[in-house]
C-alpha positions, 0 to 999 in steps of 0.5 A, a space after each residue: 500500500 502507499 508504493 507506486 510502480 514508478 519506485 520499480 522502474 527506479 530500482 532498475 534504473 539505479 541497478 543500470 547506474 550501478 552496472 555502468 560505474 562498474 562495467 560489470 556484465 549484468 542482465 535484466 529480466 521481464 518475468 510477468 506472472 500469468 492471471 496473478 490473483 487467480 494462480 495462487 495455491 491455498 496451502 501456499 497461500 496459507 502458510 505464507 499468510 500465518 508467516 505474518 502473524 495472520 491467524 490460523 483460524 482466519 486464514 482457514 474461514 477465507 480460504 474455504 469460502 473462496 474454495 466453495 464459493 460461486 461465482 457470477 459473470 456480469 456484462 453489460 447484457 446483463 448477469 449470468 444466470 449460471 455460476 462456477 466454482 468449486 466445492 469441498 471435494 474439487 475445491 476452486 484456488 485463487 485469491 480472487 480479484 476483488 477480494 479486498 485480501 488478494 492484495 496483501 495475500 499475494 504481498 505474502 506469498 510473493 515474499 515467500 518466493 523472493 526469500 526462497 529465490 534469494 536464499 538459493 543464492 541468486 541475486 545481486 549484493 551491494 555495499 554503500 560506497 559512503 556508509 559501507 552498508 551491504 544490502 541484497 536485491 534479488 527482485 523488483 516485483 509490483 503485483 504480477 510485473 516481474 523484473 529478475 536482476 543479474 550480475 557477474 560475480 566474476 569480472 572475468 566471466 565470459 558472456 556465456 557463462 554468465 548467461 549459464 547462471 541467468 538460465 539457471 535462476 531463470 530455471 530456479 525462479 519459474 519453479 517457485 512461481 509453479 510451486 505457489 500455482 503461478 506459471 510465466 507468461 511467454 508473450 510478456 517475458 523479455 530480457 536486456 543483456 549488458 556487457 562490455 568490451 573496451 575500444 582505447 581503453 574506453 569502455 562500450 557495450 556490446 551490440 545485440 550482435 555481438 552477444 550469445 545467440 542461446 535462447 534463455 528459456 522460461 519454464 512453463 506448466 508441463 514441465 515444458 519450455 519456452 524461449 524469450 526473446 534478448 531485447 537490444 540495449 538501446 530498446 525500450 520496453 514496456 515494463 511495470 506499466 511504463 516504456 524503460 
């Protein structure tokens, strides 16, 4: 509540500053999850929730209705006179779009996902030039919108190795995102490569040309893949709702 999704945009701006003071290979991705609200598991939800002091009993009462609860479609011809939903035996998941906890109860399970991302040791560290503070980030979200960050723990590091360790956070991400009942949307998934090659001892980034040909892939439900396309560093996106 009270943050707006421009803050996101400036976190990545500020990790593009960084990136260029350093001229360290780093990498940044769109992940956006698919139907958000609607694709969250309840036993996920759940243990999220009373992770933050939510109480059993509350989190139990919600969940069931939501569970068993029918649901109407409502158009400008009218509204529907059949229902869906679920029961106790086929119970329906989701936090539902509208319910006034789907807001919070994502916040919840997103944090689980970013805690257990980072905690696999993806991610990049930072320490304040003046105040010497280290601090990680491993994630820029802002409800569905998705933005992974990627440095080079190694300067030295070739631009396929690095894209070696993207994949596999790529691999490591989208499985959490599973595992909570979420999966990644294809047509909004991207990503921005930058590194660097010196000319005269001045420092350049490279073209789209010059980087690996790989597809970087994103899980999908079924144990399938699918590529997402290396955007140009010169190329903006839209990206948290705003052209970056």
């Amino acid at each position: 509540r009270g943050t707006q999704a421009a803050e996101g945009i400036l976190v990545s701006g500020l990790f593009c500053d960084i990136v260029r003071a350093l001229h360290r290979t780093a990498a940044q991705q769109s992940v956006d999850l698919g139907n958000c609200y609607d694709a969250v598991s309840h036993p996920i939800a759940s243990i999220a929730m009373q992770s933050m002091k939510v109480r059993a009993t509350t989190v139990a009462m919600m969940l069931s209705v939501l569970q068993t609860m029918d649901f109407y479609l409502k158009t400008g011809l009218g509204q529907s006179t059949t229902t869906y939903g679920g029961t106790k035996e086929d119970p329906f998941m989701g936090l539902a779009q509208g319910n006034g906890a789907a807001p919070p109860g994502f916040l919840a399970v997103s944090t689980l996902m970013i805690e257990a991302y980072r905690r696999l040791g993806h991610g990049v560290n930072f320490v304040g030039a003046w105040s010497m503070d280290a601090f990680s980030l491993a994630a820029v979200l802002f409800v569905d919108d998705s933005d992974l960050l990627h440095m080079a723990s190694d300067p030295d590091l070739s631009d396929e190795e690095f894209q070696e360790a993207v994949q596999t956070a790529t691999y490591d991400w989208g499985g959490l995102v599973q595992a909570t009942g979420g999966y990644l949307k294809p047509p909004k998934c991207f990503w921005h490569l930058m590194a660097w090659k010196w000319q005269r001892g001045v420092p350049r980034l490279k073209k789209l040309s010059e980087l690996p040909s790989t597809a970087l892939l994103i899980p999908q439900p079924g144990g399938l893949t699918a590529p997402i396309p290396l955007k140009d560093v010169k190329t903006a996106e839209k990206k948290l709702g705003m052209w970056t």
